[in-house]
Short mmCIF file of the C-alpha atoms (twelve columns), coordinates in Angstrom:
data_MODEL
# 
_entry.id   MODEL 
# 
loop_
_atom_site.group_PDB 
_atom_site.id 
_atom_site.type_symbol 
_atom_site.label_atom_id 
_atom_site.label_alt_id 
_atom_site.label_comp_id 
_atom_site.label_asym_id 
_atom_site.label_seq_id 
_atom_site.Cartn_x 
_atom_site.Cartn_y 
_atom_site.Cartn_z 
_atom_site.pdbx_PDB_model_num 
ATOM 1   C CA . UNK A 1   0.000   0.000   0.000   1 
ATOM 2   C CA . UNK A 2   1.366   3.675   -0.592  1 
ATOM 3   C CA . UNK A 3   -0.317  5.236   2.042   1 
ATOM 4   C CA . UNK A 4   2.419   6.297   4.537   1 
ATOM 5   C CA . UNK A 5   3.050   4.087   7.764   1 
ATOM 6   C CA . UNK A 6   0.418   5.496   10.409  1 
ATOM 7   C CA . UNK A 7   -1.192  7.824   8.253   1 
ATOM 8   C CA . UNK A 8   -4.824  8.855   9.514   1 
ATOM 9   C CA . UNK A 9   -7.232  7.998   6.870   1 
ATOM 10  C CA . UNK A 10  -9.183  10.822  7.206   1 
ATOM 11  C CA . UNK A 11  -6.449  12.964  6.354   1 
ATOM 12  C CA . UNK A 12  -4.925  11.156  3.875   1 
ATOM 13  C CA . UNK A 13  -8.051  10.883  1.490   1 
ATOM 14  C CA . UNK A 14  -8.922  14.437  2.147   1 
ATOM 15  C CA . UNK A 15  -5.694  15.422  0.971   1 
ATOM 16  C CA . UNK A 16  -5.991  13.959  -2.191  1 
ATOM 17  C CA . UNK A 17  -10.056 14.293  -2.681  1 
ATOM 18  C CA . UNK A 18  -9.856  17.404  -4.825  1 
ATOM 19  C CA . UNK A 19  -7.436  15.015  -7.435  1 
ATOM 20  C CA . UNK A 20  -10.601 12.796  -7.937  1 
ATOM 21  C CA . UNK A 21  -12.820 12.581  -10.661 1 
ATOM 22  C CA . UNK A 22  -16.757 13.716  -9.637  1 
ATOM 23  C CA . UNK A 23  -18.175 10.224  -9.070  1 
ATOM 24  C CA . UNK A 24  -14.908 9.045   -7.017  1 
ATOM 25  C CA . UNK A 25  -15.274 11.893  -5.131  1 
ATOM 26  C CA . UNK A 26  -18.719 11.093  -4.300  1 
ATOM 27  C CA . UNK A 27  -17.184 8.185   -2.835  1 
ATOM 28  C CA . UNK A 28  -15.244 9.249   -0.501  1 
ATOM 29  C CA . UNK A 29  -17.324 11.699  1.030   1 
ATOM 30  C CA . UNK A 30  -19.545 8.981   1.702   1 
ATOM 31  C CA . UNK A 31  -16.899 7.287   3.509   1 
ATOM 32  C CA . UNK A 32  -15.745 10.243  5.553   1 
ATOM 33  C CA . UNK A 33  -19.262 10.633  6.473   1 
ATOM 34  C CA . UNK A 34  -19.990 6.741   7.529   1 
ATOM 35  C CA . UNK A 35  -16.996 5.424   8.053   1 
ATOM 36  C CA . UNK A 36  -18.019 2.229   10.368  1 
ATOM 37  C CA . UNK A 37  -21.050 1.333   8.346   1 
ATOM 38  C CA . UNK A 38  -18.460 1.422   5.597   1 
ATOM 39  C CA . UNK A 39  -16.367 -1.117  7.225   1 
ATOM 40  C CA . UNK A 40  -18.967 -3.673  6.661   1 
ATOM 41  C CA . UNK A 41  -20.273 -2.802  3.195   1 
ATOM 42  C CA . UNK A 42  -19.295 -4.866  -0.165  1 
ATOM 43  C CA . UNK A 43  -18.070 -2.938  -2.985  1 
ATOM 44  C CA . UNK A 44  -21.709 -3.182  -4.442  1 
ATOM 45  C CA . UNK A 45  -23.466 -1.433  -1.416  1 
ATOM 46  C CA . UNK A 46  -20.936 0.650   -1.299  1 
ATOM 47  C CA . UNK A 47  -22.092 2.151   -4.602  1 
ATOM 48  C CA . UNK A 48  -25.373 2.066   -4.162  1 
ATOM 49  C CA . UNK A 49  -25.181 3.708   -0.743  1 
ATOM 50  C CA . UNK A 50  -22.843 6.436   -2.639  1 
ATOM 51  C CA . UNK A 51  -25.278 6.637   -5.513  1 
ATOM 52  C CA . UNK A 52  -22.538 5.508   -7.690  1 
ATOM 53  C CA . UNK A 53  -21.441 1.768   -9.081  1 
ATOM 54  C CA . UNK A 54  -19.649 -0.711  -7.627  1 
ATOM 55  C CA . UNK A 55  -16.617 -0.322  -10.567 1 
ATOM 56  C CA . UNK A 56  -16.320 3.442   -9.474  1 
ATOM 57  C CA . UNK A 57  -16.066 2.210   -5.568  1 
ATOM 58  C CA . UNK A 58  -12.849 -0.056  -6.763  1 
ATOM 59  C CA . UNK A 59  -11.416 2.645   -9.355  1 
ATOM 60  C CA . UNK A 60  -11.379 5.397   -6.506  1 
ATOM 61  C CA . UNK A 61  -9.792  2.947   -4.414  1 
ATOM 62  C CA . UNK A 62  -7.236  2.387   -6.572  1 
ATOM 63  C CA . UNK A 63  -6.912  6.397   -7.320  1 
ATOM 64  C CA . UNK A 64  -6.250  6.710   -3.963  1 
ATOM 65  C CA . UNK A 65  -3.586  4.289   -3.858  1 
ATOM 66  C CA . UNK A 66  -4.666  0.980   -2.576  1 
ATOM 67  C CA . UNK A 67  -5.033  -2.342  -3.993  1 
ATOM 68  C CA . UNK A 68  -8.533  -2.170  -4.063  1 
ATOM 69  C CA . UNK A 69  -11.492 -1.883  -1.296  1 
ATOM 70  C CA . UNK A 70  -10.729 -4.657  0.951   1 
ATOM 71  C CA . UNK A 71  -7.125  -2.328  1.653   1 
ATOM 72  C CA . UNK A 72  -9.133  0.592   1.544   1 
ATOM 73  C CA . UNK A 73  -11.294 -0.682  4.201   1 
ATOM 74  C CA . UNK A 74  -8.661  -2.352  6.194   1 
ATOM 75  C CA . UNK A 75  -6.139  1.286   6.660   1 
ATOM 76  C CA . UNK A 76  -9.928  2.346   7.337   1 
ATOM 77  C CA . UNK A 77  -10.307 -0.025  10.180  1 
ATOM 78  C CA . UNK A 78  -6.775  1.011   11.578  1 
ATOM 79  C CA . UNK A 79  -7.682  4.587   11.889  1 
ATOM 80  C CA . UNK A 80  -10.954 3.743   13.633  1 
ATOM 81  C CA . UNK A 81  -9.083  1.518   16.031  1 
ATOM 82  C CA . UNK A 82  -7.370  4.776   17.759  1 
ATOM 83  C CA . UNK A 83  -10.783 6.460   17.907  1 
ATOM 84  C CA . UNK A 84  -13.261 3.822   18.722  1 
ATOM 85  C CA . UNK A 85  -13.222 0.801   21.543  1 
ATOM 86  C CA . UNK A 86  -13.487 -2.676  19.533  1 
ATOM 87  C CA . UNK A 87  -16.727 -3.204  21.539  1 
ATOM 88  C CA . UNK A 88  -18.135 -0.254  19.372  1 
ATOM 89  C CA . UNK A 89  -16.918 -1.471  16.172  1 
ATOM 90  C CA . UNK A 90  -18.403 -4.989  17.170  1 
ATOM 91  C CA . UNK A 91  -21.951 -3.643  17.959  1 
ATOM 92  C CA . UNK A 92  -22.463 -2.101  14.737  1 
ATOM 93  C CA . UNK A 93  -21.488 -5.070  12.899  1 
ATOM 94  C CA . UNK A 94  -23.725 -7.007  14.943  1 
ATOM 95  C CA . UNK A 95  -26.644 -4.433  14.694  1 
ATOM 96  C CA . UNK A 96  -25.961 -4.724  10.750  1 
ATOM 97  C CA . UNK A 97  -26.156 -8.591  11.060  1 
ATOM 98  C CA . UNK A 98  -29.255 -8.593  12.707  1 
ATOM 99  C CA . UNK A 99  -31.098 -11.569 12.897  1 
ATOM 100 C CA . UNK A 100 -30.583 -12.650 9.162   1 
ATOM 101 C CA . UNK A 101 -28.644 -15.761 8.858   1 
ATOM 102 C CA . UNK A 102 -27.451 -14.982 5.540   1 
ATOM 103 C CA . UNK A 103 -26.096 -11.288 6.572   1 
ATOM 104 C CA . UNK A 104 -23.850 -13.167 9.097   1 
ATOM 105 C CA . UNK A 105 -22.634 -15.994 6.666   1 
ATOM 106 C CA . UNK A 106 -21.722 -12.930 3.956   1 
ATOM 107 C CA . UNK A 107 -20.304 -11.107 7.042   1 
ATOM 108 C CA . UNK A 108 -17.875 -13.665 8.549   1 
ATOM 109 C CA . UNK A 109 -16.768 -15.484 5.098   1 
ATOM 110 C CA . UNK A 110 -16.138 -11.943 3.304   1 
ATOM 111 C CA . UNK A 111 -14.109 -10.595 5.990   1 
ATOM 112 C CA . UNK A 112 -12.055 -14.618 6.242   1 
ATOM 113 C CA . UNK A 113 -11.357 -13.948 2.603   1 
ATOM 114 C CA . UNK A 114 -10.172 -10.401 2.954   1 
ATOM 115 C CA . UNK A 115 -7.714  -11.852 5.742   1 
ATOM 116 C CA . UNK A 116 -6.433  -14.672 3.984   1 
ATOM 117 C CA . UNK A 117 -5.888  -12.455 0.898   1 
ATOM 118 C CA . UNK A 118 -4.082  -9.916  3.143   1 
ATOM 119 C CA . UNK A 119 -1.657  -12.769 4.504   1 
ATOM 120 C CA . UNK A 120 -1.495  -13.819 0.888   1 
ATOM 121 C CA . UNK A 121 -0.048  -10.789 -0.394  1 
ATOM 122 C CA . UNK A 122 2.374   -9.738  3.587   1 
ATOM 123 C CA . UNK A 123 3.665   -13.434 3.355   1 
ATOM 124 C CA . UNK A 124 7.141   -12.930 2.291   1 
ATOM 125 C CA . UNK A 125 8.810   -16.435 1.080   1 
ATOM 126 C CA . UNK A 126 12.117  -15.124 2.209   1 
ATOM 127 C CA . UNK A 127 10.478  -14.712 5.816   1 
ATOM 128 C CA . UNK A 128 8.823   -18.268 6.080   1 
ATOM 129 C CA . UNK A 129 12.154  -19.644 4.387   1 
ATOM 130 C CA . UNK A 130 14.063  -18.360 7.521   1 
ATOM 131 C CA . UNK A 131 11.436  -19.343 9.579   1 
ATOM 132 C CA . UNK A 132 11.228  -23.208 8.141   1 
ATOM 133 C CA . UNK A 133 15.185  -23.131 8.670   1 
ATOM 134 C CA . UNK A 134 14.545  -22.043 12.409  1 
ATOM 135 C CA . UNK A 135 12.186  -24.585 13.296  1 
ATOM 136 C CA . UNK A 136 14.034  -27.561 11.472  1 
ATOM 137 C CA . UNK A 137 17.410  -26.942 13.341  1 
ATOM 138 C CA . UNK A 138 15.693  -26.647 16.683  1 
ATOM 139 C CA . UNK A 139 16.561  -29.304 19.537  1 
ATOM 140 C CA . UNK A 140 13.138  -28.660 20.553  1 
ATOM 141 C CA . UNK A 141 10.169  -26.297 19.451  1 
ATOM 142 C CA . UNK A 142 8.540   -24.104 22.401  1 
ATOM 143 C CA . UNK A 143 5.123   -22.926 21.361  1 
ATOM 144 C CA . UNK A 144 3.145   -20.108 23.005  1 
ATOM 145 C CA . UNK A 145 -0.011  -17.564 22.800  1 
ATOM 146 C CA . UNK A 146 -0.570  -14.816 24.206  1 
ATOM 147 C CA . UNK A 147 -4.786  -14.707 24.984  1 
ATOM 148 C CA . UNK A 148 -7.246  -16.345 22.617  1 
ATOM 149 C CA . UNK A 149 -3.837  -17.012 20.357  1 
ATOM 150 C CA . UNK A 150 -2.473  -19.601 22.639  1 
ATOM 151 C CA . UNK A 151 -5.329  -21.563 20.434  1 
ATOM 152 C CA . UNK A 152 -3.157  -21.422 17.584  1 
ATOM 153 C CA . UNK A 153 -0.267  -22.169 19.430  1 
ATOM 154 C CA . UNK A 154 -2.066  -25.361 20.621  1 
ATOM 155 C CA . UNK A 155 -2.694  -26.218 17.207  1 
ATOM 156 C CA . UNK A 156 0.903   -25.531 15.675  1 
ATOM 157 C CA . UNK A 157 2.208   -27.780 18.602  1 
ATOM 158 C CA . UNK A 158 -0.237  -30.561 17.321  1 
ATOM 159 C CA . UNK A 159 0.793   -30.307 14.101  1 
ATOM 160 C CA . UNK A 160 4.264   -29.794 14.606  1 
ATOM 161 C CA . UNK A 161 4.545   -32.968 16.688  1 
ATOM 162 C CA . UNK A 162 2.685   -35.018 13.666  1 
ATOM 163 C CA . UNK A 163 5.381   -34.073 11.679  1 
ATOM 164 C CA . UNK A 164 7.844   -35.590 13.865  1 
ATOM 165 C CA . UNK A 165 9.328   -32.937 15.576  1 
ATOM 166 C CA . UNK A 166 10.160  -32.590 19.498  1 
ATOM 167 C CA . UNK A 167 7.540   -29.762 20.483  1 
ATOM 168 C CA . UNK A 168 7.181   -28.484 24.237  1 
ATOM 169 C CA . UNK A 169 3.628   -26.378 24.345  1 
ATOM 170 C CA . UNK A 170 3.296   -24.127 27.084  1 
ATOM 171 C CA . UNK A 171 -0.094  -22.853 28.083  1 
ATOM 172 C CA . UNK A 172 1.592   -21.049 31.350  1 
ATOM 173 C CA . UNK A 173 1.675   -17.318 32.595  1 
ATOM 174 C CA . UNK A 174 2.399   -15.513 35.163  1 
ATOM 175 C CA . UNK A 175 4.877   -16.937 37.789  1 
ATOM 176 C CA . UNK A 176 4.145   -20.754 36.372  1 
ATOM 177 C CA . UNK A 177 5.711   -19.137 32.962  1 
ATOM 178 C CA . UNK A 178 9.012   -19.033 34.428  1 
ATOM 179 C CA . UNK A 179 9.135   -22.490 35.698  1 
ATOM 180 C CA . UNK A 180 8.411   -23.427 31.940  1 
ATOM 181 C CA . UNK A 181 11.076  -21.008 30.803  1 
ATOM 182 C CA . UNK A 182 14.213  -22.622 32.696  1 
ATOM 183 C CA . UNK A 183 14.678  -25.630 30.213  1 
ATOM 184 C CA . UNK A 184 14.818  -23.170 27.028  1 
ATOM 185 C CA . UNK A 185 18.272  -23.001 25.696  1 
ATOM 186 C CA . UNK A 186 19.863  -21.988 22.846  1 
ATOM 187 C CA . UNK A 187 19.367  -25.107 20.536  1 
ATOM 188 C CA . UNK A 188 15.365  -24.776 20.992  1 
ATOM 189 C CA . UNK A 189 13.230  -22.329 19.084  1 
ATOM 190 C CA . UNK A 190 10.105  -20.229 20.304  1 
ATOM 191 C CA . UNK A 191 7.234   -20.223 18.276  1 
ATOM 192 C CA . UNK A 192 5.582   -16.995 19.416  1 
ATOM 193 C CA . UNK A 193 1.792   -16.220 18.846  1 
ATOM 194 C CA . UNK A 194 1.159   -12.747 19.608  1 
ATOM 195 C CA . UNK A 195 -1.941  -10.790 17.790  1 
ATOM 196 C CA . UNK A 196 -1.263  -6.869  18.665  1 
ATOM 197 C CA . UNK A 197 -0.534  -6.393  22.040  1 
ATOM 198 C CA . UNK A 198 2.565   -6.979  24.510  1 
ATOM 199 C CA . UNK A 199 2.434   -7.777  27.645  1 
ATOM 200 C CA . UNK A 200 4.800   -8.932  30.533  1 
ATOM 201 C CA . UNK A 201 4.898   -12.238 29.681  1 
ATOM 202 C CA . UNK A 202 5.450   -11.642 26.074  1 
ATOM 203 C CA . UNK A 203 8.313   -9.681  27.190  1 
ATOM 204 C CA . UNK A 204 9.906   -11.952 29.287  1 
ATOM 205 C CA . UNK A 205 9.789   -14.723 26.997  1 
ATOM 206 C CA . UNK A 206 11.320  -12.721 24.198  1 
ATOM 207 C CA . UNK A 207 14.310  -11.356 27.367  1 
ATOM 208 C CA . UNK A 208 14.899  -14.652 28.274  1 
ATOM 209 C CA . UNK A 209 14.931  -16.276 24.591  1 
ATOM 210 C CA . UNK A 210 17.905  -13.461 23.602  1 
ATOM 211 C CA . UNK A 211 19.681  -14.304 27.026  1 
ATOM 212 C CA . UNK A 212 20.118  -17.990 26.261  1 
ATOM 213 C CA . UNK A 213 20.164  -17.360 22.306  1 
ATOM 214 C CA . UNK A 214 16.847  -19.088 21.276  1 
ATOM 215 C CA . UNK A 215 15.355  -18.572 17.702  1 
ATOM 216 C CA . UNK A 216 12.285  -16.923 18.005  1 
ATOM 217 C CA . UNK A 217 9.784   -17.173 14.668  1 
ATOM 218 C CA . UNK A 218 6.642   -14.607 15.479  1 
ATOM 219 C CA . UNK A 219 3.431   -14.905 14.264  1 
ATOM 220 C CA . UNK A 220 1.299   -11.404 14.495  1 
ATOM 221 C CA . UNK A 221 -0.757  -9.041  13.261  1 
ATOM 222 C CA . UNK A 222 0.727   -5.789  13.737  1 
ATOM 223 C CA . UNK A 223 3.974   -6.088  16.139  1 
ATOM 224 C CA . UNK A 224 6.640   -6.918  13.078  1 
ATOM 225 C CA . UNK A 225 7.530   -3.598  13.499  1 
ATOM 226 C CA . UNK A 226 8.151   -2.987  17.321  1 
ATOM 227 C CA . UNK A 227 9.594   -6.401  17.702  1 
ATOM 228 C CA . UNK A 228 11.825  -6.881  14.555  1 
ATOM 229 C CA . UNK A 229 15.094  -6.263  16.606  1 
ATOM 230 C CA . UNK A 230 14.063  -8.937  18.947  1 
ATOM 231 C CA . UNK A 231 12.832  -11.735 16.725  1 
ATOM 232 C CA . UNK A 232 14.551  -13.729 13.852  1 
ATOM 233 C CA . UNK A 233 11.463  -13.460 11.994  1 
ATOM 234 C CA . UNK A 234 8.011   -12.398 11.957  1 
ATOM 235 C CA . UNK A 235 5.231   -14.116 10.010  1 
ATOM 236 C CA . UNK A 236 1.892   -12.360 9.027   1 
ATOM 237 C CA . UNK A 237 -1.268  -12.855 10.979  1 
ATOM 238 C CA . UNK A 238 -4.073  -9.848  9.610   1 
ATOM 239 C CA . UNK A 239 -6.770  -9.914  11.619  1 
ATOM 240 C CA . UNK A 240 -10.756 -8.098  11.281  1 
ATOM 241 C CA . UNK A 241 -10.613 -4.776  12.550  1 
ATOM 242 C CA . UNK A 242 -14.388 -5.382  12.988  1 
ATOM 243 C CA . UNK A 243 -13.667 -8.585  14.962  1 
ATOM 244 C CA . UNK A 244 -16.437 -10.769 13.603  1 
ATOM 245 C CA . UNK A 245 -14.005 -13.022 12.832  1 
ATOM 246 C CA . UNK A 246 -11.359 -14.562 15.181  1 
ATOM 247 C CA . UNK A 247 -7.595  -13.424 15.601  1 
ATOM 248 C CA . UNK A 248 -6.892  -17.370 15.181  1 
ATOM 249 C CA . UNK A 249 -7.777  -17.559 11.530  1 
ATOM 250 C CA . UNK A 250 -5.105  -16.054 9.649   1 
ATOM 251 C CA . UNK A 251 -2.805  -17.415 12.632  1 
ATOM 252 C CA . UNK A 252 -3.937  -20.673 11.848  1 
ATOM 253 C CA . UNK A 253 -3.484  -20.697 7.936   1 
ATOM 254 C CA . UNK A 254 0.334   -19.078 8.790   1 
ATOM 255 C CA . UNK A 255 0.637   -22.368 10.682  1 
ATOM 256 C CA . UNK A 256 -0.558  -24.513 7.816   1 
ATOM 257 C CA . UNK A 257 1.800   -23.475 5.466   1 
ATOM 258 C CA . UNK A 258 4.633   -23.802 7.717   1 
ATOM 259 C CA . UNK A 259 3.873   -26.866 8.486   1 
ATOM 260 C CA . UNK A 260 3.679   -28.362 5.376   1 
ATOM 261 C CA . UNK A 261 6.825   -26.508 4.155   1 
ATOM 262 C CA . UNK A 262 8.538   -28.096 7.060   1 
ATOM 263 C CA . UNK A 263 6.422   -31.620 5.817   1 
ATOM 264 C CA . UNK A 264 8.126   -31.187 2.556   1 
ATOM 265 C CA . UNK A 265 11.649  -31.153 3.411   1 
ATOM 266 C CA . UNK A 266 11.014  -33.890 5.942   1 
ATOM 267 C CA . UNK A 267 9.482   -35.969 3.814   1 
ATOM 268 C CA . UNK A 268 10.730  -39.425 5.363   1 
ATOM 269 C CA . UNK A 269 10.056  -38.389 8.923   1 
ATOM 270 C CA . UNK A 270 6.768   -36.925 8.024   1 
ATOM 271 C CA . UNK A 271 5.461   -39.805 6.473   1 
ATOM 272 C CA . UNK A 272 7.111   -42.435 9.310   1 
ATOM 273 C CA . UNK A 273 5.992   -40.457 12.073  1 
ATOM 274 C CA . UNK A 274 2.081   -40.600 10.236  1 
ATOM 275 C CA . UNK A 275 2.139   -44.413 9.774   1 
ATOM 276 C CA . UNK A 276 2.899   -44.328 13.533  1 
ATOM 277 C CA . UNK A 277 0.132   -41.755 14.591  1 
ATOM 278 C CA . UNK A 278 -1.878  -44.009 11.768  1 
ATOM 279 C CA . UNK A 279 -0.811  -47.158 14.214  1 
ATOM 280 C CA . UNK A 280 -1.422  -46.035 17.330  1 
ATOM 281 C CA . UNK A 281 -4.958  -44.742 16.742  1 
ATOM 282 C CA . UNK A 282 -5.723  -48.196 15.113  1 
ATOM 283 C CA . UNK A 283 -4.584  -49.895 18.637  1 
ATOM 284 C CA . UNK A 284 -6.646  -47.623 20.830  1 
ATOM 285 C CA . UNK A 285 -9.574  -47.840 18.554  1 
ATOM 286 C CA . UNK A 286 -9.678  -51.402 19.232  1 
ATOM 287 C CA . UNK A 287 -11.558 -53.599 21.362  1 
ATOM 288 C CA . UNK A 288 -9.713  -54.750 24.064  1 
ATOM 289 C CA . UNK A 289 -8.750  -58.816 23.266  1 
ATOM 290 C CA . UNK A 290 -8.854  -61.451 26.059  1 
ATOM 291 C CA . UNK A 291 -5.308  -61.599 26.157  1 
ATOM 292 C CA . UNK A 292 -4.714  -58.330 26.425  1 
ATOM 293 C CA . UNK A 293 -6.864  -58.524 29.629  1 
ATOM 294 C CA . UNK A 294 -6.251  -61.399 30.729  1 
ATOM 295 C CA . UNK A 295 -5.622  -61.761 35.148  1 
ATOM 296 C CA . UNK A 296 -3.435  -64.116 36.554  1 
ATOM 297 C CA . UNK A 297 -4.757  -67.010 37.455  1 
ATOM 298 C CA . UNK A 298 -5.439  -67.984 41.829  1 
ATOM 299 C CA . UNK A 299 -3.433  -70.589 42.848  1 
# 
């Protein structure tokens, strides 16, 4: 995107507004003047809400310098975010929902797409290349989330582990965090899961990690920035600035394609350590034989 790092939106569309042609002008004043109904509004009600078309809501987009509305929306969404409380943002997507089924299916899968396009096009192969390399030299893997992202930390731990690596999940905080901190050494990586915030347990973990010389591979939505001197790499995790959907989903898709890039240069131990998972499932799905529980006899 060419709008400048931190830019308010308001003030960077105003600025250009008088470049505009008539109808994309239209546009934008609409958007200035309804900016979190326009948060949840396809290109298509966009223009009819503008009294325009839905072509001349993705041409003024791109005028302005985005990739289209989705980006528009999204540096949107960021400005709102410093001016309104999520809870806000949350009720008037919910009070645009409503009680139609079909409102909150369009809702929740347009705004999934929009994310998983937006990690599509951050995703950096150079960055997940590092991050593979990370991972794969690791003694051990030590997974974490911060809040509702310890979820996807859960699940790259799973995963990880299916593909035959040593994982050590930690659910901890607090105190009980540092007891799970004193095996980390420098042979293990950290496999971070933070969505936007810090907080002292982040912090500690990424101290301690760059004390004993741990790899740490971050997945986020918005810290690459503030913690690219502490990390070895940071993987893309966009989430909805409206929150209907979860801060999990992109963080889970990140974890899918490591995965299987890790899968596909362990392609022996991946598929050895499946037959065995394959195995073992068979055993405990069956029915206990006679021998197997048998008793000794009485004398």
């Amino acid at each position: 995107m060419t709008t400048p790092n931190g830019a308010d939106f308001a003030d960077y569309v105003s600025a250009r507004l008088p470049t505009l042609a008539p109808a994309e002008q239209q546009v934008v004043r609409f958007v200035l003047a309804n900016p979190s109904e326009v948060l949840f509004l396809t290109a298509g009600e966009l223009g009819d809400a503008a009294g325009t078309s839905d072509a001349t809501v993705v041409r003024t987009a791109k005028t302005l310098g985005y990739s289209g509305l989705p980006e528009l929306r999204r540096h949107l969404g960021q400005s709102l975010t410093r001016q309104t409380a999520p809870s806000a943002r949350l009720g008037v997507a919910l009070e645009r929902i409503g009680t139609a089924h079909h409102r909150s299916i369009d809702q929740a899968v347009t705004e999934g797409v929009e994310q998983i396009q937006e990690l599509y096009r951050r995703l950096r192969p150079a960055d997940l290349e590092v991050a593979v390399h990370a991972v794969l030299r690791a003694r051990q893997v030590f997974t974490w989330g911060l809040g509702t992202s310890g979820l996807a930390a859960e699940y790259a731990a799973t995963r990880l582990t299916r593909r035959g690596l040593l994982v050590r999940h930690c659910t901890d905080t607090g105190f009980r965090l540092a007891d799970a901190l004193l095996p980390l050494t420098g042979d293990d990586a950290v496999l971070a899961y933070l969505p936007g915030n810090l907080n002292r347990d982040a912090e500690t973990l990424f101290s301690h990690a760059e004390r004993v010389g741990a790899d740490v591979v971050l997945v986020t939505s918005s810290l690459s920035s503030q913690l690219s001197g502490r990390v070895l790499v940071a993987l893309p995790a966009p989430m909805s600035d409206t929150k209907v959907t979860g801060e999990i989903l992109a963080a889970s898709i990140v974890t899918d394609i490591l995965v299987t890039a890790i899968a596909g240069r362990t392609v022996e131990r991946s598929t050895a350590t499946a037959e065995l998972l394959t195995r073992l499932r068979g055993e405990l799905g069956e029915k206990p034989t006679r021998a197997r529980v048998s008793r000794k006899r009485q004398p």
